[in-house]
PDB file as gemmi writes it, atoms N, CA and C in Angstrom:
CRYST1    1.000    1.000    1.000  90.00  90.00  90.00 P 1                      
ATOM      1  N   UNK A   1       9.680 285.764 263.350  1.00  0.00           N  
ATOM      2  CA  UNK A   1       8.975 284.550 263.740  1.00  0.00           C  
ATOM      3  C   UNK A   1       9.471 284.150 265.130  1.00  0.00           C  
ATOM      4  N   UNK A   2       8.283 284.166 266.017  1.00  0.00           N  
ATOM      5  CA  UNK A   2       8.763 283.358 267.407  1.00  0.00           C  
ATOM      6  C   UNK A   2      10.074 282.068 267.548  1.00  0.00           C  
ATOM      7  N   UNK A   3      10.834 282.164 268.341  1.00  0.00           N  
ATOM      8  CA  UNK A   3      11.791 281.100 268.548  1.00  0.00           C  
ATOM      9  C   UNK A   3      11.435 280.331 269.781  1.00  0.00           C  
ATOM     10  N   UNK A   4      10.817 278.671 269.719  1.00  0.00           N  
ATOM     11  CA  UNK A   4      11.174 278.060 270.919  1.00  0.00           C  
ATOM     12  C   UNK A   4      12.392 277.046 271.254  1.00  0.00           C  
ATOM     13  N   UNK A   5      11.994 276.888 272.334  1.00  0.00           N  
ATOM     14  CA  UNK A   5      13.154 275.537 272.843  1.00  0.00           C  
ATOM     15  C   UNK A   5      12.522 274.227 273.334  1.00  0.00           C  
ATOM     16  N   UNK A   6      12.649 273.179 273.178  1.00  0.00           N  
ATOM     17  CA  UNK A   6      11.787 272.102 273.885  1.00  0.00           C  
ATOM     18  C   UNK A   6      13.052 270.847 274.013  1.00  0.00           C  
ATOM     19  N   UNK A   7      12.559 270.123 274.943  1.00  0.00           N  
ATOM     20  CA  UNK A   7      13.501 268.802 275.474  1.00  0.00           C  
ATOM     21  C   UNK A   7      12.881 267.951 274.974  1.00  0.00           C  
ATOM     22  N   UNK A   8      13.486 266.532 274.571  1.00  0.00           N  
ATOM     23  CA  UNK A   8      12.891 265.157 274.286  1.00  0.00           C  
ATOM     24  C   UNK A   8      13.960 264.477 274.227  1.00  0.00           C  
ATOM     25  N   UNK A   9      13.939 262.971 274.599  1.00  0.00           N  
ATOM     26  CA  UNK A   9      14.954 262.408 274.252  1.00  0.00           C  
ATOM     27  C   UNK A   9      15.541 261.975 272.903  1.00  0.00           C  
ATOM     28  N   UNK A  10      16.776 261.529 272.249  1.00  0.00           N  
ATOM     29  CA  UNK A  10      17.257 261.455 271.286  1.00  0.00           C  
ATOM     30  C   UNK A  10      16.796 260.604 270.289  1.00  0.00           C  
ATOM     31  N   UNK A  11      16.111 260.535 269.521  1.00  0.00           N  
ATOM     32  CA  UNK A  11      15.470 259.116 268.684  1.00  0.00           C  
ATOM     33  C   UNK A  11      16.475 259.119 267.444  1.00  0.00           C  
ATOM     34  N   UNK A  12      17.433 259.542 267.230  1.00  0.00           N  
ATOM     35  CA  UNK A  12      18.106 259.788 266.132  1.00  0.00           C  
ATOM     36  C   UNK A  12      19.625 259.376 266.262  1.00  0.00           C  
ATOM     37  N   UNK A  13      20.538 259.024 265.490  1.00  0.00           N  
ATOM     38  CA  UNK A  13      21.759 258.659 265.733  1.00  0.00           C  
ATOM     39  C   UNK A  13      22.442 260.929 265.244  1.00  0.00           C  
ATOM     40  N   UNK A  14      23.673 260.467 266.067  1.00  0.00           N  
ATOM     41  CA  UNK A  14      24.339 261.740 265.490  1.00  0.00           C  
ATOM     42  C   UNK A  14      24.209 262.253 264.470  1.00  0.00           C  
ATOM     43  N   UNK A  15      24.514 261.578 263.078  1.00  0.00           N  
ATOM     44  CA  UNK A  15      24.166 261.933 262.061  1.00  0.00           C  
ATOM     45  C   UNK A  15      23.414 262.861 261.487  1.00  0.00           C  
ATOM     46  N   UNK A  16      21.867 261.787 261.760  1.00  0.00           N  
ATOM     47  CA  UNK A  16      20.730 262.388 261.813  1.00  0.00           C  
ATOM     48  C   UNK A  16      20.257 263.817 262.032  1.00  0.00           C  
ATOM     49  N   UNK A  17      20.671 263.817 263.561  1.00  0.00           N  
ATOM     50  CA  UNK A  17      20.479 265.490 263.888  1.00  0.00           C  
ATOM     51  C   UNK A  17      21.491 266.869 263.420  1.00  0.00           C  
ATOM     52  N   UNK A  18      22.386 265.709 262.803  1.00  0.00           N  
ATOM     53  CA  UNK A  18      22.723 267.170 261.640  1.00  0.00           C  
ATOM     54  C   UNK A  18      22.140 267.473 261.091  1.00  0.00           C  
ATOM     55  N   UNK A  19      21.705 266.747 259.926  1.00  0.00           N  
ATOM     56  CA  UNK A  19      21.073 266.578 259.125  1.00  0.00           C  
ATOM     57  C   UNK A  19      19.600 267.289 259.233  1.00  0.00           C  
ATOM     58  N   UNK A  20      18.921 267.273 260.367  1.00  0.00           N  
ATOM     59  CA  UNK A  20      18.008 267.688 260.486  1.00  0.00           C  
ATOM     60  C   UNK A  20      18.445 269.466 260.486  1.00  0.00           C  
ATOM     61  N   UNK A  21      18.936 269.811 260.802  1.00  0.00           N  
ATOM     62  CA  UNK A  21      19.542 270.820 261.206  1.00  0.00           C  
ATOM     63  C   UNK A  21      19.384 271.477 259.464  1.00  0.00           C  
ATOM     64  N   UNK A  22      19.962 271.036 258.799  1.00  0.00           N  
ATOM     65  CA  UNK A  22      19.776 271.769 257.312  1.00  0.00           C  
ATOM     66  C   UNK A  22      18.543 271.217 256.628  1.00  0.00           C  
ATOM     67  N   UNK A  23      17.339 270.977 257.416  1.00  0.00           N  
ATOM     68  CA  UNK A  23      16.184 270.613 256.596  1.00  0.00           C  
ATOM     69  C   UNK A  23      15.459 271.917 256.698  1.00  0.00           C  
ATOM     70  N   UNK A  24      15.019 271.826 255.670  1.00  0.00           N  
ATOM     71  CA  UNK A  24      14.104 273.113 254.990  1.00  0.00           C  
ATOM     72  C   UNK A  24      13.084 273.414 256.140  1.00  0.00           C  
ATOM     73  N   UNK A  25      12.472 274.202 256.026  1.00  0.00           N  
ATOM     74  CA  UNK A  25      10.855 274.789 257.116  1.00  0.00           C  
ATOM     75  C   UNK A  25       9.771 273.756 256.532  1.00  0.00           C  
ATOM     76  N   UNK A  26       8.770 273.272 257.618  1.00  0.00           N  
ATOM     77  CA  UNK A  26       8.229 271.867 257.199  1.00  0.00           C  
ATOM     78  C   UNK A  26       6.586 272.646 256.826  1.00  0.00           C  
ATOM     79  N   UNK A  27       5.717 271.686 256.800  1.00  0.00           N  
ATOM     80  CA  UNK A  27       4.616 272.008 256.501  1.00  0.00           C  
ATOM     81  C   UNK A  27       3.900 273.101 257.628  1.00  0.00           C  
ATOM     82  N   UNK A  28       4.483 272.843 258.711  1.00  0.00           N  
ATOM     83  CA  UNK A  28       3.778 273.306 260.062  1.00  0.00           C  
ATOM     84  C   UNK A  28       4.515 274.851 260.028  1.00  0.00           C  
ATOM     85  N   UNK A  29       5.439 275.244 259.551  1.00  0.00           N  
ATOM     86  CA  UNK A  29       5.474 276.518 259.458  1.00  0.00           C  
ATOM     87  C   UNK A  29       7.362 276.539 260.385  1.00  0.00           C  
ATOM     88  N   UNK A  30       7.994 275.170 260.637  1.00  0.00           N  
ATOM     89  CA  UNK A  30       8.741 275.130 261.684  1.00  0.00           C  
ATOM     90  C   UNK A  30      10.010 274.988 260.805  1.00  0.00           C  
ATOM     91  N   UNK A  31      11.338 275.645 261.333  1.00  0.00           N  
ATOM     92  CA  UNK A  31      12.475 274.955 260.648  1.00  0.00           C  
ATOM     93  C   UNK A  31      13.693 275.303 261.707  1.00  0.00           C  
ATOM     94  N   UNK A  32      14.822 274.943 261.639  1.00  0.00           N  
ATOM     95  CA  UNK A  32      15.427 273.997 262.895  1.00  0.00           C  
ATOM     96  C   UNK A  32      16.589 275.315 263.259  1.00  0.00           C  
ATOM     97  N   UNK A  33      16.814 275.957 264.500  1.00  0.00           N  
ATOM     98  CA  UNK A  33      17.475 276.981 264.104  1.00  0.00           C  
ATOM     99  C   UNK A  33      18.876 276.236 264.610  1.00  0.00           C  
ATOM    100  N   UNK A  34      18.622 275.273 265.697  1.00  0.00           N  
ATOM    101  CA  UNK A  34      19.910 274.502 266.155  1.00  0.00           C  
ATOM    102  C   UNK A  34      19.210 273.544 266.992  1.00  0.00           C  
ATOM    103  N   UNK A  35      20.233 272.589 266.967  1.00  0.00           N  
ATOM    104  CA  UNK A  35      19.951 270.974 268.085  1.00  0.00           C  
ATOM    105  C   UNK A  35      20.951 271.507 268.964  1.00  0.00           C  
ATOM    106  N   UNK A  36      20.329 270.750 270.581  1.00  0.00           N  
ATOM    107  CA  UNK A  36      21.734 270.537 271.371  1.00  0.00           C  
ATOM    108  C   UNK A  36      21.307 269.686 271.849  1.00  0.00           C  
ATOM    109  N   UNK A  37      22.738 268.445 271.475  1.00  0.00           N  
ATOM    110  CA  UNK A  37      22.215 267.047 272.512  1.00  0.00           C  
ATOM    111  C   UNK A  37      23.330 266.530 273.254  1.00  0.00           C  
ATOM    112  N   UNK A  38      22.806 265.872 274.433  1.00  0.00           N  
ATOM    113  CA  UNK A  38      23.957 265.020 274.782  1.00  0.00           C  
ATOM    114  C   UNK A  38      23.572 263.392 274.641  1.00  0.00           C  
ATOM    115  N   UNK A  39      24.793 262.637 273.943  1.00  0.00           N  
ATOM    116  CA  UNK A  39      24.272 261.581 273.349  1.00  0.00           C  
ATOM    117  C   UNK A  39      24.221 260.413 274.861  1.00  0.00           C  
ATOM    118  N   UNK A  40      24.997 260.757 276.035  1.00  0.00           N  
ATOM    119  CA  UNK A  40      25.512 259.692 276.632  1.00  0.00           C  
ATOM    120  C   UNK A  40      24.085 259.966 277.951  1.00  0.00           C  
ATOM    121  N   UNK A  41      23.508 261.144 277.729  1.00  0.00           N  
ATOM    122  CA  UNK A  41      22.294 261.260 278.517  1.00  0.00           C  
ATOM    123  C   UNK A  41      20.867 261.517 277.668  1.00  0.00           C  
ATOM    124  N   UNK A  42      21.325 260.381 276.164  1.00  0.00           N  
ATOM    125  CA  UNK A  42      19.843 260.577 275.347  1.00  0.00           C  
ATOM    126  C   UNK A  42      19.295 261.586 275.694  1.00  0.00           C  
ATOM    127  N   UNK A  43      19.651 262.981 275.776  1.00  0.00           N  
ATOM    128  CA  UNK A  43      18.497 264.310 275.652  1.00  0.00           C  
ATOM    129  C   UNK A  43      18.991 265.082 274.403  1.00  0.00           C  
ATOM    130  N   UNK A  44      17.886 265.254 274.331  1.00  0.00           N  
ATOM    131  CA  UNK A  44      18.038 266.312 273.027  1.00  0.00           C  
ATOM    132  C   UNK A  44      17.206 267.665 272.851  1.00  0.00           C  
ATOM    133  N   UNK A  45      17.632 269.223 273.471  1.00  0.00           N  
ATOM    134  CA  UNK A  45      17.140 270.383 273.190  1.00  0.00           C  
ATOM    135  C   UNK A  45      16.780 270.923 271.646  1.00  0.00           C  
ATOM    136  N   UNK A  46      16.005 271.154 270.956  1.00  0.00           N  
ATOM    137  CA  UNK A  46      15.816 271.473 270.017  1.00  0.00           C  
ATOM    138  C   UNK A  46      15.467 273.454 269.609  1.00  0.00           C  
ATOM    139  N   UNK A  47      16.148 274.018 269.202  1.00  0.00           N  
ATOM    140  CA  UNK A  47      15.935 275.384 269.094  1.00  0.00           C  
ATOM    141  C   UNK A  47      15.383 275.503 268.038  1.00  0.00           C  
ATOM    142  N   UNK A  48      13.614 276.039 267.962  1.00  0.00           N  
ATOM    143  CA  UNK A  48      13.015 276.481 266.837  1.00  0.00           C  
ATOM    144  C   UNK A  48      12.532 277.453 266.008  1.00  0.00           C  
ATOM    145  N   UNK A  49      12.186 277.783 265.277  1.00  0.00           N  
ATOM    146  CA  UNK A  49      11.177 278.669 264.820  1.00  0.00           C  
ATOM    147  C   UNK A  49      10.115 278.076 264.232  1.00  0.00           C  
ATOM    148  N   UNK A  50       9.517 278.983 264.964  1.00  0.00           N  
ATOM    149  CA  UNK A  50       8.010 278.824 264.145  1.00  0.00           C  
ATOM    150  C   UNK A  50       6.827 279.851 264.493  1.00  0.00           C  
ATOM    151  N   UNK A  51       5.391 279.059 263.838  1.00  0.00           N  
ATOM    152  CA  UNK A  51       4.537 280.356 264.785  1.00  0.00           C  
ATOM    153  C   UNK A  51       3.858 280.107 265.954  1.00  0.00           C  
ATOM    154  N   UNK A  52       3.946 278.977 266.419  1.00  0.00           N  
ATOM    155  CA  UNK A  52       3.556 279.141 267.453  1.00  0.00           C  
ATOM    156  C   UNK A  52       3.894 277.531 268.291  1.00  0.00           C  
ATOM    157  N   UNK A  53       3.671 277.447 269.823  1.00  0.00           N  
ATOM    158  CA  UNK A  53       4.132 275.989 269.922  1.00  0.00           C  
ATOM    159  C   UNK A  53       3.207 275.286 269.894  1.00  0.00           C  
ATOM    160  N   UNK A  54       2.095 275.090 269.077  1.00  0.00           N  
ATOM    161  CA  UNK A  54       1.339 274.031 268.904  1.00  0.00           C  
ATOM    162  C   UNK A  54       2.272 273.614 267.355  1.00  0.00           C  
ATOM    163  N   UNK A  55       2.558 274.743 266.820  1.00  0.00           N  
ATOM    164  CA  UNK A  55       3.375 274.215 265.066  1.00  0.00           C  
ATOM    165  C   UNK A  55       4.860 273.116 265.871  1.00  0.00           C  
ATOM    166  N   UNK A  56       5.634 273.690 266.981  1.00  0.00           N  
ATOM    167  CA  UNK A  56       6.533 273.433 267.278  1.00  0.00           C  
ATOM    168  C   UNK A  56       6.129 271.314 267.512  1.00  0.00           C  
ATOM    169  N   UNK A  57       4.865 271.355 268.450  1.00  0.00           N  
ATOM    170  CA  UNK A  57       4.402 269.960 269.047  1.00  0.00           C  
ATOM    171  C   UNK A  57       4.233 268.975 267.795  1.00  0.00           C  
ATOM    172  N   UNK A  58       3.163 269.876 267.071  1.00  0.00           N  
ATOM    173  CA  UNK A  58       2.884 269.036 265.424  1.00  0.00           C  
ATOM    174  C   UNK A  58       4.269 268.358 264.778  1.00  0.00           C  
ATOM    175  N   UNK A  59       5.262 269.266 264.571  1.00  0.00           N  
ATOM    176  CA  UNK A  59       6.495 269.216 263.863  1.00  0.00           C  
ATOM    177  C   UNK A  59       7.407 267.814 264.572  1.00  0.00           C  
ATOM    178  N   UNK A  60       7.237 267.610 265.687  1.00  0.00           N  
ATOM    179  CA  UNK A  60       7.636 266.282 266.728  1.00  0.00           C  
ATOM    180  C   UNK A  60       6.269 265.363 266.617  1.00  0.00           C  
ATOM    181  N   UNK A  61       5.452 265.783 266.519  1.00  0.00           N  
ATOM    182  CA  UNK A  61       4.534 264.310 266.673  1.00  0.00           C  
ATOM    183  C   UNK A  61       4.672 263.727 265.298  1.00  0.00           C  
ATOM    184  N   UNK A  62       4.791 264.215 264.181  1.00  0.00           N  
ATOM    185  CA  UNK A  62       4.864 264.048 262.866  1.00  0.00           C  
ATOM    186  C   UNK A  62       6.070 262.645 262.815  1.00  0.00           C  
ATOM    187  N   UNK A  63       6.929 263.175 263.397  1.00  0.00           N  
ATOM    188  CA  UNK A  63       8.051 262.196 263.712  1.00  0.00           C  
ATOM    189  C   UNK A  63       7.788 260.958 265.111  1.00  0.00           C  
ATOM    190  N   UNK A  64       6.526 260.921 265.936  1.00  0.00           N  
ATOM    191  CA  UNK A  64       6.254 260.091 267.102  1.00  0.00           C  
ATOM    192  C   UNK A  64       6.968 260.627 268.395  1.00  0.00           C  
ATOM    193  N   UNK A  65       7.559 261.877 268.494  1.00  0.00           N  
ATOM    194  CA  UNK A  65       8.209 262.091 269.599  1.00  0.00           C  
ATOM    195  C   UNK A  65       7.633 263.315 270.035  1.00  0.00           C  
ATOM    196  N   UNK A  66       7.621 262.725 271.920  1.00  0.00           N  
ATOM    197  CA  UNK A  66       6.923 263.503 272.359  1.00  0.00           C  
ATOM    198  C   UNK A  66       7.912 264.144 273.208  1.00  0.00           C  
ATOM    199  N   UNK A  67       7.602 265.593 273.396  1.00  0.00           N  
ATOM    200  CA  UNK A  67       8.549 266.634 273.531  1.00  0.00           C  
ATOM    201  C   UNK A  67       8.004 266.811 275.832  1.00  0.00           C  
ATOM    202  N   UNK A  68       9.341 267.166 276.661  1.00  0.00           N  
ATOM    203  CA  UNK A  68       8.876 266.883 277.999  1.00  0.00           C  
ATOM    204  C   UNK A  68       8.169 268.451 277.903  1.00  0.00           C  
ATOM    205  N   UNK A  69       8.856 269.325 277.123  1.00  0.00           N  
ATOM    206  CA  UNK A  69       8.500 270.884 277.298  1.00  0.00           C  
ATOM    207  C   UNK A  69       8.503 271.525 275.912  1.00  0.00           C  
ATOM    208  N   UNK A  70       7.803 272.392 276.028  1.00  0.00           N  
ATOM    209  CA  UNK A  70       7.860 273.406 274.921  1.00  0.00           C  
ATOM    210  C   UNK A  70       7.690 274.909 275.321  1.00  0.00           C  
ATOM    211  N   UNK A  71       9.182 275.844 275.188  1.00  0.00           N  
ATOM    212  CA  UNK A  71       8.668 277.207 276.002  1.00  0.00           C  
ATOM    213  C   UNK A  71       9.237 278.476 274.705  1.00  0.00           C  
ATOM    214  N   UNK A  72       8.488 279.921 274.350  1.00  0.00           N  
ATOM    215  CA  UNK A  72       8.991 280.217 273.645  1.00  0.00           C  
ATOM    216  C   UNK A  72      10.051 281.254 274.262  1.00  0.00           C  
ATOM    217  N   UNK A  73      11.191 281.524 273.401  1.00  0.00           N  
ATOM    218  CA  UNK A  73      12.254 281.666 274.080  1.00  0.00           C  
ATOM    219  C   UNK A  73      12.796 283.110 273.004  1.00  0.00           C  
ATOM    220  N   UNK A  74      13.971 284.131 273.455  1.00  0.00           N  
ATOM    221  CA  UNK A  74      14.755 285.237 272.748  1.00  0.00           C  
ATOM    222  C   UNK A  74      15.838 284.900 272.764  1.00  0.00           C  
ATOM    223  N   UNK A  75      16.515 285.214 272.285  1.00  0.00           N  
ATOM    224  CA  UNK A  75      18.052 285.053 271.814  1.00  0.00           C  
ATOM    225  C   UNK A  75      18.961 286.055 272.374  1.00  0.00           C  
ATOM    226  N   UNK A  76      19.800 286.492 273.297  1.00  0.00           N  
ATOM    227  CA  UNK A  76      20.509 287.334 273.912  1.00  0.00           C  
ATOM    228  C   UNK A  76      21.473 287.793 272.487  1.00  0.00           C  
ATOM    229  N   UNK A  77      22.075 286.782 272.129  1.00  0.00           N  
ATOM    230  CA  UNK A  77      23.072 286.885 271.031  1.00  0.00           C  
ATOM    231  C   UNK A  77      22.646 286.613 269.832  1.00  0.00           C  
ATOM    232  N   UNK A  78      22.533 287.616 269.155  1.00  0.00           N  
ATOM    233  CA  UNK A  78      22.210 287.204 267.822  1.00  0.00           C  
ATOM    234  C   UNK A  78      23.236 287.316 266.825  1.00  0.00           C  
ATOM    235  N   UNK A  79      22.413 286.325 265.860  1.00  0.00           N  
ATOM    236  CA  UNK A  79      23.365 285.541 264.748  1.00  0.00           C  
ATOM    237  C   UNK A  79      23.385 286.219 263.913  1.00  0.00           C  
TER     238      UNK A  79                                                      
END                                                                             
């Protein structure tokens, strides 16, 4: 399954984006492979899977947040 990356700012306390992090694959076909945020510059990178980045956009609007980018991306290092 394709992997993207997209930016948005943080709508979530720390917590949260753990948390998101172990949520299951959603309706849109998307599930969370890693967050990276920095809290003191509200951004938040999101690393996904899914099938495609319209599933990736759906999966954020679902939640009201709108993403600045969405690009699909490979993994040099794999897990």
């Amino acid at each position: 399954m394709p992997i993207f990356l997209d930016v948005h700012k943080v709508p979530f306390s720390e917590a949260n984006l753990k948390e998101l992090c172990m949520s299951p694959t959603d309706e849109f076909g998307v599930s969370h492979v890693n967050l990276f945020y920095n809290k003191d510059a509200n951004v938040c990178f999101c690393l996904l899977e899914g099938p495609n980045a319209d599933a990736i956009e759906r999966h954020h609007a679902k939640v009201n947040i709108k993403c600045e980018w969405i690009t699909e991306v490979s993994m040099a290092k794999q897990q």
